[in-house]
N, C-alpha and C positions, 0 to 999 in steps of 0.2 A: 504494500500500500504506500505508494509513493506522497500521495496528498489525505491526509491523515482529519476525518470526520469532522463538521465544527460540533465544538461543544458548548452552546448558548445553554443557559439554565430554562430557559423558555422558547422550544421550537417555534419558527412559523411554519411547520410544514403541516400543511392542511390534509393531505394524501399524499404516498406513491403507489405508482404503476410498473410492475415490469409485466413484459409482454412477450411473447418467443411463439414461435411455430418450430413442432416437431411432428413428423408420421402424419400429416397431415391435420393434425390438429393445431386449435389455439391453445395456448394456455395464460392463465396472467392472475398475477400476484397481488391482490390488492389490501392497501395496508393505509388502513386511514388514523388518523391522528386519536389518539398523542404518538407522536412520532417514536418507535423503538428505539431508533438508533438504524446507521448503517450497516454495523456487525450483525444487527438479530435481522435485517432485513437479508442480508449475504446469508447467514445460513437458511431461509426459509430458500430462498432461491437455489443454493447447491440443493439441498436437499427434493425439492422441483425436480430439476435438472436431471438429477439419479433416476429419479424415478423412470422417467423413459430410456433409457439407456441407448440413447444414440448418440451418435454421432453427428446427427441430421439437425443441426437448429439453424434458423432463419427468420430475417425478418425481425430481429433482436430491437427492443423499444425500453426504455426508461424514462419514465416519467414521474417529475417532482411537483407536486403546485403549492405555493407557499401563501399565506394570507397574514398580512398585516392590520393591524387596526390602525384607521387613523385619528392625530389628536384636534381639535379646535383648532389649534395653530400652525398645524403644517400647511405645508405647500406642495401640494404631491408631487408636483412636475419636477422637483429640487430632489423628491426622494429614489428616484428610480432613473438612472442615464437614460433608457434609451426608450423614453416619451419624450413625443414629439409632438413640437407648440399644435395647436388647435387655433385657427382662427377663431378671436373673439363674438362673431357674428354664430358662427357654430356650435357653440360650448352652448349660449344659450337654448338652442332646438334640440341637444343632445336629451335623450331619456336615459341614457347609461353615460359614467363618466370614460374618456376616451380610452379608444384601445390600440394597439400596436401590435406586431408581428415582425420580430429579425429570423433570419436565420445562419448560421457560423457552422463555419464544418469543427467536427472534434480533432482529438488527437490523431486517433487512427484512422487512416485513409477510408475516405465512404462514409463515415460517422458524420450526419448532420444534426445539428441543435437548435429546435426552432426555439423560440420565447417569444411569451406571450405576456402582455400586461395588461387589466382591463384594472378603471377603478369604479366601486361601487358602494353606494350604501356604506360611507366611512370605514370602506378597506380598499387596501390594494393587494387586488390580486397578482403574483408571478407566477406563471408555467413553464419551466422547462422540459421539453422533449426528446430526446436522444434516439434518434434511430439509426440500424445501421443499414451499409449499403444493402439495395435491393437483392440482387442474384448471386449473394454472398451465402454458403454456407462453413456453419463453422460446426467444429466438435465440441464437446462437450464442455472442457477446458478451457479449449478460445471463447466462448460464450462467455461463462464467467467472468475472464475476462477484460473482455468485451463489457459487461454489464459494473465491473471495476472503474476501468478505465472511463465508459460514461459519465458513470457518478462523479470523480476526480476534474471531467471537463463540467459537469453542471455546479460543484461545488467552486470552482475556480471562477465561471462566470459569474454568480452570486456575488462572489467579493468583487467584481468588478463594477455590480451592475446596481448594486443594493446601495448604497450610502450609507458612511460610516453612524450618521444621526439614528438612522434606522436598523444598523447591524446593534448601535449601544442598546437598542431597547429589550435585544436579545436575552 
């Protein structure tokens, strides 16, 4: 584990998603908050993983969605880089607060990472998604990972993405 779990005393992680195709099947992990931890989420996943005993995984997805509360005095646009201004004319006709869509390749070749922000009802929402290349199979091992390495580029963009105001509230 090269980028080592954050450990806030109060997660924002709302839910994770991992997601894989094996033998033709879906399968997917879904682990909603209070947040485990990385470790307890890695062995549900190996332990997955075994169970089908292939070689055949594809289609490999992680997914983190993190929810913020916000206070009176924030400024959301300050809390999150990569919202982007709103014409004033349009903030007003808005019924949900703005949203946004990047997407960044990961570490490993083929891995893309979308992010998602929306803000609503005094939170802000962040998604990140990790998928891997399309017509890539991997073994049982490279999954894992693969499903590592993910997390490592989602947890690194956080720190980029998040603000320090809003990482203290952690």
């Amino acid at each position: 584990m090269k980028v080592p779990p954050h450990n806030f005393s109060k997660s924002p992680v709302k839910e994770v998603i991992c997601r894989y195709n094996s033998a033709g099947q879906v399968i997917e992990l879904y682990i909603p908050k209070p947040y485990p931890g990385w470790l307890a989420i890695q062995d549900k996943l190996t332990v997955s993983l075994d169970m089908y005993h292939s070689d055949n995984f594809h289609d490999l997805m992680l997914q983190y969605t993190d929810e913020f509360e916000l206070f009176s005095d924030d400024e959301p646009d300050k809390l999150i880089s990569i919202v982007q201004e709103i014409p004033k004319i349009l903030v007003s006709r808005m019924i949900m607060g703005p949203k946004t869509e990047i997407c960044v390749r990961g570490n490993e070749q083929g891995t893309k990472i979308l992010i998602r922000y929306t803000r609503e009802k005094g939170k802000i929402i962040l998604e990140f998604q990790a998928n891997s290349q399309i017509d890539k199979i991997y073994s049982r091992d490279v999954a894992a990972r693969w499903f590592e390495r993910a997390r490592e580029d989602i947890h690194l963009l956080f720190d980029v993405i998040v603000s320090e105001k809003l990482r203290k509230r952690l």
